[in-house]
C-alpha positions in Angstrom: 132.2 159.8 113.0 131.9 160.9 116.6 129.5 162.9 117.5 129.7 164.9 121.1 126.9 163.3 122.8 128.1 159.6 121.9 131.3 158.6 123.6 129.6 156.9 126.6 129.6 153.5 125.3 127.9 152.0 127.9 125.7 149.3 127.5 121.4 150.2 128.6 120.2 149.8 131.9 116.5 149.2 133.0 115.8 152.7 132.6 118.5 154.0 129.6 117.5 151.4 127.1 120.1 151.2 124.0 119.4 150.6 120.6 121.8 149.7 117.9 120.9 149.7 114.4 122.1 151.3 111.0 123.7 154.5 111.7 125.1 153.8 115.4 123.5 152.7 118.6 121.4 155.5 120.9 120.1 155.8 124.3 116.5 156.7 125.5 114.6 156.1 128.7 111.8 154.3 130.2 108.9 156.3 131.1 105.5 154.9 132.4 106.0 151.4 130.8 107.5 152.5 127.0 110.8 153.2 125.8 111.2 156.3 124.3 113.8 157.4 122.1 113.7 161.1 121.0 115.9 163.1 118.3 117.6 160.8 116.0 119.0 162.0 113.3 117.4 160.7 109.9 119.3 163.3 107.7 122.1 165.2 107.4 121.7 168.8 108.6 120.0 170.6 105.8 122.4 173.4 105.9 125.4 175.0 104.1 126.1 173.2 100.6 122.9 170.7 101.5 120.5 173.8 102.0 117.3 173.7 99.9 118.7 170.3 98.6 116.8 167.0 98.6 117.5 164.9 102.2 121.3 163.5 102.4 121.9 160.1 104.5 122.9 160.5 108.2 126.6 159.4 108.7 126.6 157.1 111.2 128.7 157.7 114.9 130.6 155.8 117.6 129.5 154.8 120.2 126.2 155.7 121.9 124.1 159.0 121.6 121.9 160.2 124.1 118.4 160.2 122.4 116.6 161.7 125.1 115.9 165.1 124.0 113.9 165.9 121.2 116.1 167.3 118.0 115.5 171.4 117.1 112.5 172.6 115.3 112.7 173.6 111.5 113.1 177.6 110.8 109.5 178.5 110.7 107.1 181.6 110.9 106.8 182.8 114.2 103.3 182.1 114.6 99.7 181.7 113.0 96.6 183.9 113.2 97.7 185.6 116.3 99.2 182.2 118.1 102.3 181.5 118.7 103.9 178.6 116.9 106.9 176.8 118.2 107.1 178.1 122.1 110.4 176.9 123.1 112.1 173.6 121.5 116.3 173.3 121.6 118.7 175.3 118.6 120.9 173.8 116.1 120.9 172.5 112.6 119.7 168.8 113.6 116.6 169.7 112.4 115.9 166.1 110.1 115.2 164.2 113.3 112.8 161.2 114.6 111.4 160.3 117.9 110.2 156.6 118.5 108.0 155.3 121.2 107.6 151.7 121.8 106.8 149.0 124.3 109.6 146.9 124.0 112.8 147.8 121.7 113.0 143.8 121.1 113.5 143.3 117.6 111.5 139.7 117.7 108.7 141.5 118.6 107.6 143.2 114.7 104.6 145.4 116.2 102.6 147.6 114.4 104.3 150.8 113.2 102.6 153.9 113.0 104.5 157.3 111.4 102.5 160.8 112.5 102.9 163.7 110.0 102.1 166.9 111.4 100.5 169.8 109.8 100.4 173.8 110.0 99.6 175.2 106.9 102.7 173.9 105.4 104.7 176.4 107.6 104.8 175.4 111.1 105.4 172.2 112.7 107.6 170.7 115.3 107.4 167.0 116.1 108.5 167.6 119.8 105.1 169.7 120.1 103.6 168.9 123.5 100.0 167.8 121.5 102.5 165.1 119.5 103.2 163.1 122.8 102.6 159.6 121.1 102.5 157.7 124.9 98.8 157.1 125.1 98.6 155.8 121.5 101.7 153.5 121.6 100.4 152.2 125.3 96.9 151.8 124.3 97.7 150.3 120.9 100.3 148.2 121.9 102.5 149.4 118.8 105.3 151.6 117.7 105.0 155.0 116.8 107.6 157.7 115.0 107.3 161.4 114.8 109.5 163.2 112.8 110.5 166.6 112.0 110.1 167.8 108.0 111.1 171.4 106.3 108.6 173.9 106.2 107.9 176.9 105.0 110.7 178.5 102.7 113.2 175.9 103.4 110.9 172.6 102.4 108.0 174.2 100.1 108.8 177.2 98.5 109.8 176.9 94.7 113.0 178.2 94.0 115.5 177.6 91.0 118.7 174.9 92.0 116.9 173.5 94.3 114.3 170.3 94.2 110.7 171.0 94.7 108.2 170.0 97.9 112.2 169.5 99.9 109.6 169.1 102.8 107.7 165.9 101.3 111.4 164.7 100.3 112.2 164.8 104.3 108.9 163.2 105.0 110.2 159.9 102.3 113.6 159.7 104.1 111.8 159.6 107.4 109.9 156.3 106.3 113.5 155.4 104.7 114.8 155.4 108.3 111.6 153.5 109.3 111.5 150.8 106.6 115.2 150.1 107.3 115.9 150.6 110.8 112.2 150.0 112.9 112.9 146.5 113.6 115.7 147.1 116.2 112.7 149.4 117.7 110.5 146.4 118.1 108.2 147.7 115.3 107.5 145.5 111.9 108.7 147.6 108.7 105.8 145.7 106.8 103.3 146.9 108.7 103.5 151.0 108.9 100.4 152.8 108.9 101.1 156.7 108.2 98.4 159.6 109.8 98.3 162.7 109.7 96.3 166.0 110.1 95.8 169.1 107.7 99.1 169.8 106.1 99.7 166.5 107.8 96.7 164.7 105.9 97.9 166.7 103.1 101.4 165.1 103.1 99.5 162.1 103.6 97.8 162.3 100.1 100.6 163.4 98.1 103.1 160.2 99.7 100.0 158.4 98.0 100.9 159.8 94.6 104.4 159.6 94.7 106.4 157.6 92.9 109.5 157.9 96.3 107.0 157.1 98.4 105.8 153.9 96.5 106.4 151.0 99.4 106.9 152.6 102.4 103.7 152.0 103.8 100.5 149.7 104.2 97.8 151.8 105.3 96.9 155.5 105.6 95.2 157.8 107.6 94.3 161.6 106.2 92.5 163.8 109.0 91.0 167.0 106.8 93.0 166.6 103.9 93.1 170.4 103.0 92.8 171.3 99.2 95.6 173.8 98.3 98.2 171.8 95.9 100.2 174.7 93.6 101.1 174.2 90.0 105.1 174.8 89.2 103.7 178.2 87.1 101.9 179.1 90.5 104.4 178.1 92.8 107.3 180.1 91.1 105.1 183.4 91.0 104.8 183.0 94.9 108.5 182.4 95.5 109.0 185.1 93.2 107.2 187.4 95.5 108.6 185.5 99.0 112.2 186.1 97.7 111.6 190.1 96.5 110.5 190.8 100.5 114.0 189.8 101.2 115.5 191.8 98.0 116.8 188.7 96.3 115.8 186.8 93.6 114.3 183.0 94.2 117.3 181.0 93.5 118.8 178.6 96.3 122.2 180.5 95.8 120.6 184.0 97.0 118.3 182.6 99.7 121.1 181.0 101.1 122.7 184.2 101.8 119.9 184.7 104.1 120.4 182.3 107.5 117.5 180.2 107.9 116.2 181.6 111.2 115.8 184.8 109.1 114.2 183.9 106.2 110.7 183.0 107.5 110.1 186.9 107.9 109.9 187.1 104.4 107.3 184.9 104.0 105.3 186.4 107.0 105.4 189.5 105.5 104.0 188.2 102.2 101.3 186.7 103.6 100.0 189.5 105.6 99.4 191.2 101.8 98.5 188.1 100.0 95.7 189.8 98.9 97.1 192.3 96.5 98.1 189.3 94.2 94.4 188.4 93.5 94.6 189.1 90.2 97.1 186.6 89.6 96.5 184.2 92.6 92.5 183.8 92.4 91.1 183.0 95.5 93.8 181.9 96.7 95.4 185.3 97.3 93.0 184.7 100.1 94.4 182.1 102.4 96.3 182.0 105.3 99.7 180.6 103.5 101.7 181.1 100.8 103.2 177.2 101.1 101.8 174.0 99.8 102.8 170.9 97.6 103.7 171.9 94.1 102.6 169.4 91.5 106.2 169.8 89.7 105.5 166.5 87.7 108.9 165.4 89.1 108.4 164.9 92.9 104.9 165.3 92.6 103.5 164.0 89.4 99.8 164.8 89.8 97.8 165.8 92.8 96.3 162.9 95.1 92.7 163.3 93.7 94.0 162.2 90.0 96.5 159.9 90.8 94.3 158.0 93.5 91.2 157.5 91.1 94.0 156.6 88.5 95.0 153.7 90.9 98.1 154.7 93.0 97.1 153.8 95.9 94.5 151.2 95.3 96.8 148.7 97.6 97.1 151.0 100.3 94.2 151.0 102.9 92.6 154.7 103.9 90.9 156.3 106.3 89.8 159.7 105.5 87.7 162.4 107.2 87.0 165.9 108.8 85.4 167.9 111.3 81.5 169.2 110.9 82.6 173.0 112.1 86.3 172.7 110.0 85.9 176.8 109.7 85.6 177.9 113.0 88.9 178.0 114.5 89.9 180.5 111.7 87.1 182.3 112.2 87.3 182.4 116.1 91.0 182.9 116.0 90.7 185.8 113.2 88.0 187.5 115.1 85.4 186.7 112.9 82.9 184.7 115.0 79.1 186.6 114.7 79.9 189.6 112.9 80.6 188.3 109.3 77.7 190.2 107.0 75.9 189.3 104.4 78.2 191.2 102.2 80.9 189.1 103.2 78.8 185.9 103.4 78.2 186.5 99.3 82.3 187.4 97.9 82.8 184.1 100.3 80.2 181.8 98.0 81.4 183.8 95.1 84.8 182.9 95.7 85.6 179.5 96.8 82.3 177.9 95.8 82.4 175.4 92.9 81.0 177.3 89.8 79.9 181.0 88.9 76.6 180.3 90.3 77.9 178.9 93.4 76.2 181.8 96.1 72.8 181.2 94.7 73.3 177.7 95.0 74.2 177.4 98.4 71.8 179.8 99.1 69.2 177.4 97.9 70.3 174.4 99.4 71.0 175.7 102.6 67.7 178.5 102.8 67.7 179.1 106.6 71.5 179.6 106.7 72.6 182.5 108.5 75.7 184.8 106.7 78.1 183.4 109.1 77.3 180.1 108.2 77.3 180.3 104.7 80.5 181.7 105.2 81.6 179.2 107.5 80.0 176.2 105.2 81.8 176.9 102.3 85.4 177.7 103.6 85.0 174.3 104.8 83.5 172.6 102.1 86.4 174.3 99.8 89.2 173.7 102.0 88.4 170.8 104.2 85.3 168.6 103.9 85.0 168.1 99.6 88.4 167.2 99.0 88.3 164.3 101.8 85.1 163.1 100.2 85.9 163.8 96.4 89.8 161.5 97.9 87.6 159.0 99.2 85.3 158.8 95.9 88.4 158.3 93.7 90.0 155.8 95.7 86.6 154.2 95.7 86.6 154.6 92.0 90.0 152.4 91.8 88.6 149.7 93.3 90.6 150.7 96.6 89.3 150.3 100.2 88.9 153.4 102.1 87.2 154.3 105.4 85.3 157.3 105.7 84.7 159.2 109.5 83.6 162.9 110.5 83.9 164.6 113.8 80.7 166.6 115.2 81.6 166.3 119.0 82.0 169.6 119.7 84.9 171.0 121.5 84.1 172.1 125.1 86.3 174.9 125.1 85.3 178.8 125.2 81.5 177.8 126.4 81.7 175.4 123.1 81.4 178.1 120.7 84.0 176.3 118.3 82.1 173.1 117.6 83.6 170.3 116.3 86.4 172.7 114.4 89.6 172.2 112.9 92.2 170.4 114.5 89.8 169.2 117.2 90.5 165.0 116.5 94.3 166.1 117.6 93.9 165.9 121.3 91.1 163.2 120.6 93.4 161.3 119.1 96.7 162.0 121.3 94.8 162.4 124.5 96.6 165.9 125.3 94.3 167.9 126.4 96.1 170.7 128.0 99.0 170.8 125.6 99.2 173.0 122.2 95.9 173.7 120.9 94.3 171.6 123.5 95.0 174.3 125.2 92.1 176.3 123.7 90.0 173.6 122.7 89.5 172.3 126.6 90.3 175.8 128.0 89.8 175.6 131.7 87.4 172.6 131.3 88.7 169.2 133.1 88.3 166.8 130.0 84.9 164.7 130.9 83.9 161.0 130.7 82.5 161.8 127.7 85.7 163.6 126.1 87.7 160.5 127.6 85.5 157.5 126.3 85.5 159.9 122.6 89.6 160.2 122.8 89.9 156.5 123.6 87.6 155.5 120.8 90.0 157.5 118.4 92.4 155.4 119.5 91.5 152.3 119.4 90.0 152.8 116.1 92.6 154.1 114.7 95.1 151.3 116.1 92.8 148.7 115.2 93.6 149.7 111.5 97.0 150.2 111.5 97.0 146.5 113.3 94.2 145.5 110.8 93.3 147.4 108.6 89.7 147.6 110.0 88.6 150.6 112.1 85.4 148.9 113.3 83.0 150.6 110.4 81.9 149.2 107.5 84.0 150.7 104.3 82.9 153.5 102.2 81.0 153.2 98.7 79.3 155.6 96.3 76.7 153.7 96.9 75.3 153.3 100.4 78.2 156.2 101.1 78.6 154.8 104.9 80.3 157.1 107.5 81.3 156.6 111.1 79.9 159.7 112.8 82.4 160.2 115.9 80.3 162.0 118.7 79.4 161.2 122.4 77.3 158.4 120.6 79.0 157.0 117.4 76.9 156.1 114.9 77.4 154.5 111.5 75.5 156.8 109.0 75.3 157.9 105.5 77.6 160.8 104.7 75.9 163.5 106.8 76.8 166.6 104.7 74.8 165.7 101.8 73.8 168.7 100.8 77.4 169.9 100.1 78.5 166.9 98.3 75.8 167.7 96.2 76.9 171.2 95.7 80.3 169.9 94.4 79.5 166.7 92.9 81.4 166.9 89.1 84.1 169.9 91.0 87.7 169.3 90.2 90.0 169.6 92.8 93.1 170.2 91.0 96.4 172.3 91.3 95.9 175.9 91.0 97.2 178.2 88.4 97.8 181.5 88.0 94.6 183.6 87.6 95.8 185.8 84.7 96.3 182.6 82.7 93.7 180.8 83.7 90.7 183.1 84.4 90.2 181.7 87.4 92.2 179.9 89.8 91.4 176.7 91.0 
């Protein structure tokens, strides 16, 4: 097969490096030191008879393909809580792509690999984001790292009949496919692959743990607020139900694919603007900000990562887990909320998403001097952020695996520093892109400060160190001493700060939720 970027066969030059591996050989440049290699196919187009299908293998091509540009985003909703997601990014149906940045694309030189999975709510999401520039971690770190692009929203989550479930975490396996089979020609060691994410990220993180596809693909693991919403296959079918009857068809792969793709994410934007009329058969969970995430169909996904990590599955793989102190506050900030959430809304908050009937007058005794908005924002984070990294952690623990455990409470400088150490915070940390994405809000009009750069370094390094490792430079968590790196302008090692919360949930269940009617209560 030819494709129409690839009939310059020409061999690399100093600044065009070529690679030549499985499917066919492509070209990327040098910039600042690395080779970078953007928008290779990993997949066949998900389109036409391989719509809402699992991943098919990439043909390979002749001669060389430019791989300088990175491959199209996913069909996704057009943005999130009033932002914007994808800004610009290039069209087509090449939307299975991965980007690879390394120091040298010598195959004798097996470096560390690392594999970044990116989040937004299960619905948004575009590896070629500006805050996904992998430079500074593959120059710091002196390793290899691949971003990749995964279904999303309708197209890789939604549960519809003829098609597999979780299509999204099925692209997110043949990514680490491609990896495991073709990194070596990359310079990067196939035995060594460390996969990170962050929120749907960290939550595609913690289902690859449980699944049986995934089993192999990697060594180590990093989950950065690993969010709690998993559906079960009763659940998930109700919400396709309703997705699909915004668009007047019924949830079957043969009607939505009447629909083209670009299309289709309207329906599930207009969904979730009334999620809330489906309380009494979503629960709390009517009460979100998506309809999307992974759908424990007992096929794909067989359990959700807390039961299947304290039943062992991932007692060979070393973790690192963690949040943010403020997880809440973006959402809050972003939906308008910041210092005018009452005490009304403080209580149907506690009432419900905290762990148990007599969850309000708990918290309201453990935390006395609380404020409404934070009891509002404490337990939003606790439900959807903070517990289910700490309850992951306990069961891995409880497998006799080796986790690390971190959280975040530098807080971000942005809008006079109202939004603390909030969600999505550790992403520019980590990737060093301040001004990019939602850097872009988090450092607004402040110039990044020694202290933001030493922090942001330290993430690196850390995390780097374990993917090289396997040790981030702080001791490993246990149920006993329950050490945690605190990440501020002075790191500390410390026991688990948010006592008082684990406490609050200690004996909860995070499991898949169900449909209210059913249940009583969803989870």
């Amino acid at each position: 097969m030819t494709t129409p970027n690839s009939r310059d066969t020409a061999a690399g030059s100093a600044d065009a490096p070529v690679v030549r591996f499985g499917a066919g050989a492509v070209r990327g440049r040098l910039e600042d030191g690395l080779a970078v290699f953007r928008g290779i196919p990993f997949a066949e187009p998900p389109v036409g008879e391989a719509r809402f299908q699992a991943p098919r293998p990439v043909r390979g091509w002749d001669g060389v393909r430019e791989a300088r540009d990175f491959g199209p985003p996913p069909p996704q909703e057009s943005g999130f809580q009033g932002r914007r997601g994808v800004v610009e990014g290039p069209t087509g149906d090449d939307w299975l792509t991965v980007n690879v940045w390394t120091p040298a694309p010598d195959p004798a030189a097996r470096r560390p690999v690392m594999v970044w999975i990116y989040g937004g709510a299960y619905k948004l999401g575009h590896a070629g984001s500006p805050g996904y520039d992998a430079q500074h971690i593959a120059r710091d770190g002196d390793l290899v790292v691949v971003t990749f692009n995964y279904r999303v929203g309708i197209e890789g989550f939604a549960r519809i009949d003829g098609a597999p479930a979780n299509r999204g975490l099925l692209d997110q396996v043949a990514a680490l496919e491609w990896v495991r089979e073709n990194i070596t020609a990359f310079g990067g060691d196939p035995e060594q692959v460390t996969v990170f994410g962050e929120s749907a990220g960290a939550g595609s993180v913690a289902s690859l743990l449980v699944m049986p596809s995934a089993a192999g693909l990697f060594r180590r693991a990093v989950a950065q607020s690993v969010p709690s919403p998993f559906f079960s296959d009763e659940l998930a079918k109700d919400i396709a139900t309703a997705i699909a009857a915004e668009a007047g068809l019924r949830p079957t792969a043969a009607d939505l694919t009447t629909v083209d793709p670009r299309q289709l994410p309207t329906a599930g934007e207009t969904l979730t603007a009334k999620m809330h009329q489906y309380e009494n058969r979503w629960g709390s969970f009517a009460h979100t900000l998506s309809p999307f995430a992974p759908v424990v169909d007992g096929e794909v996904l067989p359990t959700t990562p807390w039961q299947g990590v304290a039943a062992g599955s991932a007692r060979d793989v070393e973790l690192i887990l963690g949040h943010n102190r403020d997880e809440f506050r973006l959402f809050t900030t972003l939906g308008g909320q910041l210092g005018k959430i009452t005490d009304e809304d403080a209580s149907s908050a506690l009432r419900r998403f905290g762990p148990g009937p007599d969850a309000e007058q708990a918290y309201r005794a453990a935390f006395p001097d609380a404020s409404p908005g934070e009891l509002h924002e404490l337990v939003h984070s606790d439900r959807v952020f903070r517990m289910p990294c700490v309850h992951l952690a306990d069961a891995q623990v409880a497998a006799g695996g080796r986790v690390h455990l971190y959280e975040l409470t530098w807080p971000a400088p942005g809008l006079g520093g109202v939004l603390g150490a909030c969600h999505g915070l550790d992403i520019p940390l980590l990737f060093g892109t301040f001004t990019a994405d939602l850097g872009n809000l988090l450092f607004a009009d402040v110039v990044p400060s020694p202290e933001a750069l030493a922090l942001s370094s330290r993430f690196r390094a850390s995390w780097t160190a374990f993917a090289r490792t396997g040790d981030p430079g702080w001791p490993a968590y246990d149920t006993a001493a329950r050490s945690v790196q605190v990440l501020d302008a002075e790191p500390v090692v410390t026991t688990y700060p948010e006592e008082a919360s684990r406490r609050l949930w200690e004996g909860y269940a995070f499991g898949a939720a169900t449909l209210a009617e059913q249940t009583g209560r969803s989870e």
